[in-house]
Structure formats: structure tokens, C-alpha cells
C-alpha positions in Angstrom: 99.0 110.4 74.9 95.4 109.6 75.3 93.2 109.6 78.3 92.8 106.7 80.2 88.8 106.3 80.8 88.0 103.1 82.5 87.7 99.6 81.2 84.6 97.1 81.9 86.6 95.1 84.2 88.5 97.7 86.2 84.8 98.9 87.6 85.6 102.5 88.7 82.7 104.2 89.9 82.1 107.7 88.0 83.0 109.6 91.0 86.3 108.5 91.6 89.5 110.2 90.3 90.9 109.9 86.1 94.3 110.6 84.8 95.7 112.1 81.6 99.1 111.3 81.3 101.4 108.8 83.2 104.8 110.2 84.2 105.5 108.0 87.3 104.7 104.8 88.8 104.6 104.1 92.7 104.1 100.7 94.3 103.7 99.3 97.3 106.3 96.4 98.2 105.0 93.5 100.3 101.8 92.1 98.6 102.7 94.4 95.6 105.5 93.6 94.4 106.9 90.9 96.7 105.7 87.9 99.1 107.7 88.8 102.2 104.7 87.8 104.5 106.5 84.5 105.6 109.2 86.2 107.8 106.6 88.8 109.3 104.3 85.9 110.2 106.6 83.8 111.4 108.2 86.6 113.6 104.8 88.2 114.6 103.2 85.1 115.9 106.9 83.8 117.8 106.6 87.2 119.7 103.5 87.0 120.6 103.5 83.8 121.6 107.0 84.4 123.5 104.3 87.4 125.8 101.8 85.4 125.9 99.5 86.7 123.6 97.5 84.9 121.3 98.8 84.1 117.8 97.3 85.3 114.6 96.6 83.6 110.9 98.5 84.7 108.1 95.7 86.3 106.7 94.7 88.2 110.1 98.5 89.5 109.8 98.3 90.6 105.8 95.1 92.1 106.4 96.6 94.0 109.8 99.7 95.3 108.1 98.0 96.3 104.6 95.5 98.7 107.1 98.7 101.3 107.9 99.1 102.8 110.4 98.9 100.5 112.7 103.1 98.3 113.8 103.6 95.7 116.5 102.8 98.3 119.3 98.9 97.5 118.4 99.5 94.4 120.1 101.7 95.2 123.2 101.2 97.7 126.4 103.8 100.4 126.9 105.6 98.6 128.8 106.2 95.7 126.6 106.6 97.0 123.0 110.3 98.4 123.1 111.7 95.0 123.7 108.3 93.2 122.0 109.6 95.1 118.8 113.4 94.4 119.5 112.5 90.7 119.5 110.5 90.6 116.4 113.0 92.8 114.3 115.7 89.9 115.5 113.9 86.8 114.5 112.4 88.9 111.2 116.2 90.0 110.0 117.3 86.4 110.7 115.3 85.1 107.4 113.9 88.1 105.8 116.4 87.8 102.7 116.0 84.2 102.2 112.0 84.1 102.3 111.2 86.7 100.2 109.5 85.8 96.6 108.7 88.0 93.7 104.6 88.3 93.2 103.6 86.8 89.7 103.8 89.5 86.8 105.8 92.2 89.1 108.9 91.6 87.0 107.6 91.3 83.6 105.1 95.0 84.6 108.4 96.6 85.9 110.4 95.5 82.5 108.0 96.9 80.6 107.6 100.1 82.2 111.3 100.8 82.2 111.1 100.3 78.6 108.6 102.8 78.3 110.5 105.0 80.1 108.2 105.5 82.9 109.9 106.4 85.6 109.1 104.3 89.2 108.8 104.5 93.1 108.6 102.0 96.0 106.9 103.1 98.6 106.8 100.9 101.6 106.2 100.8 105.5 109.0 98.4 105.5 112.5 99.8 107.3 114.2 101.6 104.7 117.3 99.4 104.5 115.4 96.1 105.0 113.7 97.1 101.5 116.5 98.3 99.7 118.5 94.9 100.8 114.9 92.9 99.4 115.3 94.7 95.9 119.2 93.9 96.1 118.2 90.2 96.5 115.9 90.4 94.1 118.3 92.2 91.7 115.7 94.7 91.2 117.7 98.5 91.7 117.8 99.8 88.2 114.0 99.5 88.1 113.5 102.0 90.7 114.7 105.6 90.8 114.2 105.9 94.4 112.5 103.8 97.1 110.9 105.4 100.2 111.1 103.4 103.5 109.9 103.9 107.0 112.9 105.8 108.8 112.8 108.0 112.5 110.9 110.8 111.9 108.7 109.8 108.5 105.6 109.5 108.3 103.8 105.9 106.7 101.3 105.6 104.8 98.0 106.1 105.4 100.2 109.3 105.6 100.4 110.9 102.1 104.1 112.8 102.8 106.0 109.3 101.7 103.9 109.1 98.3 104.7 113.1 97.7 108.2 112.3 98.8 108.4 110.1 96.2 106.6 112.0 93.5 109.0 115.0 94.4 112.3 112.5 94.1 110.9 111.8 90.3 110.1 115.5 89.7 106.5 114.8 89.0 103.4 116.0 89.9 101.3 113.3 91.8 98.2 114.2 89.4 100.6 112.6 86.6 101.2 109.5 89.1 99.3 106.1 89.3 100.1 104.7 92.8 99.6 100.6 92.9 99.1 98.7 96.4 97.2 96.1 97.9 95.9 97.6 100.9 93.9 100.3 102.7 96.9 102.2 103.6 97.8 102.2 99.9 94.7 102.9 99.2 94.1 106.0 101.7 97.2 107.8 101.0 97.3 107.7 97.2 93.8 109.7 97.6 95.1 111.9 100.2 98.2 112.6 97.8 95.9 113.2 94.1 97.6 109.7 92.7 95.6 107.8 90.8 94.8 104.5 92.6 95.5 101.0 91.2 94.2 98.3 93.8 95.4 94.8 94.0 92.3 92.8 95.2 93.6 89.7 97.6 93.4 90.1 101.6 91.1 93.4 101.0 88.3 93.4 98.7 87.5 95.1 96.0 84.8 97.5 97.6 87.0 97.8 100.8 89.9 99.2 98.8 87.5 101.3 96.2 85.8 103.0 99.7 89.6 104.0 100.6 89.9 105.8 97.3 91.2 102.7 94.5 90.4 104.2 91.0 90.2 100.6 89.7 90.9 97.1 90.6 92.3 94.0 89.6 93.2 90.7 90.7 96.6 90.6 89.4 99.6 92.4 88.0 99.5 90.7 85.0 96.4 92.8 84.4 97.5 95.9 86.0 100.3 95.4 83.0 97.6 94.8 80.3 95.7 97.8 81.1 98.9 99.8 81.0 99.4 98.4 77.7 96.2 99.2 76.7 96.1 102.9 77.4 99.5 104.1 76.6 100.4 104.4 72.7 
């Protein structure tokens, strides 16, 4: 296989990370892969409202989860978050299978790398089972040979255990890995873990994600899926 240098377009400053060979794919899920933001809005902004907080815009809410790190408790005391969090969980799970979308180009970049025989990772903040039931709906499971999901006692990204987790379930090396995501926590992790770092510009841009450790960027998945056509013969 040959190396992958950079293209003009993918910007990647000289002192950020290369990679020889692909042997695994992670991605991110919501933002990545899928638009699930509709339910976390919706739920988000109902709770808040319900303790009299004030209500956030979408793009204050994509930009707050993509950061890592940083659930519902960042907006409640001590006091308030256990049953804050119980009530956003209940109006989330009441729509979270109906409004979630696929993000243009995931399918057709997922297809392709199966073809290839790349093998491939979710890694997501999301509950475990609440992403496992999305890539059900979405009739996505034989694209994935595991999916890592926040659980008791796991770390999240900006964490870099659920991205080695996930390199260890595909018996690679996380060297040999490209990790793709739309946001800092993405971002942070995959550099903490030695992935090589795809970032998805949209609610972060491109320099905040390249400061976080992105390797290159693009817009889209549809170019993410060019430039892996591109460098693997």
C-alpha cells in the first residue's frame, strides 16, 4: 500500500501526524455518521426550560456536545441533575428512533470500505444501547465490527480508552487507524490515542478541530470517501 501524504485541499500542517497503512476505520456517530441532533435538542431545551433555565440554539447544543466531556450535569446543580437527566433521557427515548437521519455520503463511504475490507468502529458518547438500536434502525450492523458506547464505568471521549477499546476489539494498532469525527472531543482523543485524525468541518471549524489534533479536514463525507479512494490501491 502506499503512503498517504496529504492532498492540497485536506490542508494538514507539516507537523501533524501521517499514516502508512489503513487497517481500521473509527467514527464518531452523531454529526458523523448520523443527524440525531433533533431529539437531543428538543429534549435538552424541554428540560431546561421545565428548571427554569434558559434554552439553547441548535447550534449552541451541537457545538456543546461535539466538545466531550462535558453531559447535561454542565447545566444543573447537584441537586438537580439526577432527576434533570432522568427527565431528558425520557423525552429523548420517546423519539430518538423516529428522528434520526443518515448524514449525506455515510452510507455510500461505509459500503465502500466494507468492500475493501477495512474493517470499522463506532465510537460514540451516546448510551451504548441507544446507538446500537440507531444502527438497527438504520439497518447498518454488518458495517460495524463493534461499536463502543458510553456505559457505567467507561470513560468518553476526550478520553482516549474508548478509541483504544475499539482498536483492541479490531486487533489493530491505533497507528494503522484513521479516526473520523466532527468535534473537539473527536478530535482530542484520536491524538491522545496515535489515530490519525479525519475532521468533519460544520459546528467546529476547521482550525478549531486542526488545534485539537485533526490531520486533515473536509467538509463532507463524500470527500472523506474520495480521498480514501485516492490513497488506497
Amino acid at each position: 500500500m502506499t503512503p498517504l501524504p496529504s492532498t492540497p485541499s485536506s490542508s494538514q500542517p507539516s507537523s501533524q501526524k501521517s499514516i502508512q497503512d489503513i487497517k481500521g476505520v473509527l467514527f464518531d456517530l452523531d454529526g458523523t455518521l448520523i443527524d440525531a441532533f433533533p431529539p437531543i435538542i428538543h429534549a435538552l431545551n424541554q428540560t431546561l426550560e421545565e428548571f427554569g433555565k434558559p434554552i439553547m440554539t441548535a447550534e449552541e447544543i451541537k457545538r456543546h456536545t461535539g466538545r466531550g466531556d462535558c453531559g447535561i450535569k454542565a447545566f444543573f446543580t447537584a441537586v438537580e441533575v439526577e432527576k434533570a437527566s432522568a427527565r431528558f433521557l425520557e423525552l429523548h427515548d420517546a423519539v430518538y428512533l423516529e428522528q434520526v437521519e443518515k448524514i449525506n455520503g455515510a452510507e455510500e463511504i461505509l459500503s465502500w470500505l466494507q468492500k475493501n475490507a477495512i474493517p470499522t468502529a463506532v465510537v460514540t458518547s451516546k448510551g451504548q444501547h441507544r446507538a446500537e438500536a440507531q444502527i438497527e434502525k438504520l439497518g447498518w450492523q454488518n458495517y460495524f465490527q463493534v461499536v463502543i458506547g458510553k456505559l457505567d464505568g467507561r470513560p468518553e471521549k476526550p478520553s482516549p480508552v474508548p478509541l483504544q477499546m475499539a482498536c483492541d476489539a479490531l486487533n489493530i494498532l491505533p497507528t494503522e487507524s484513521i479516526m473520523i469525527g466532527d468535534g473537539i472531543g473527536d478530535m482530542k482523543a484520536g491524538r491522545k490515542a496515535g489515530l490519525f485524525n479525519i475532521g468533519l468541518v460544520d459546528s467546529f471549524s476547521r482550525k478549531e478541530l486542526e488545534d485539537v489534533g485533526a490531520s486533515i479536514c473536509y467538509y463532507s463525507l463524500n470527500e472523506v470517501h474520495q480521498w480514501f479512494i485516492k490513497k488506497i490501491a
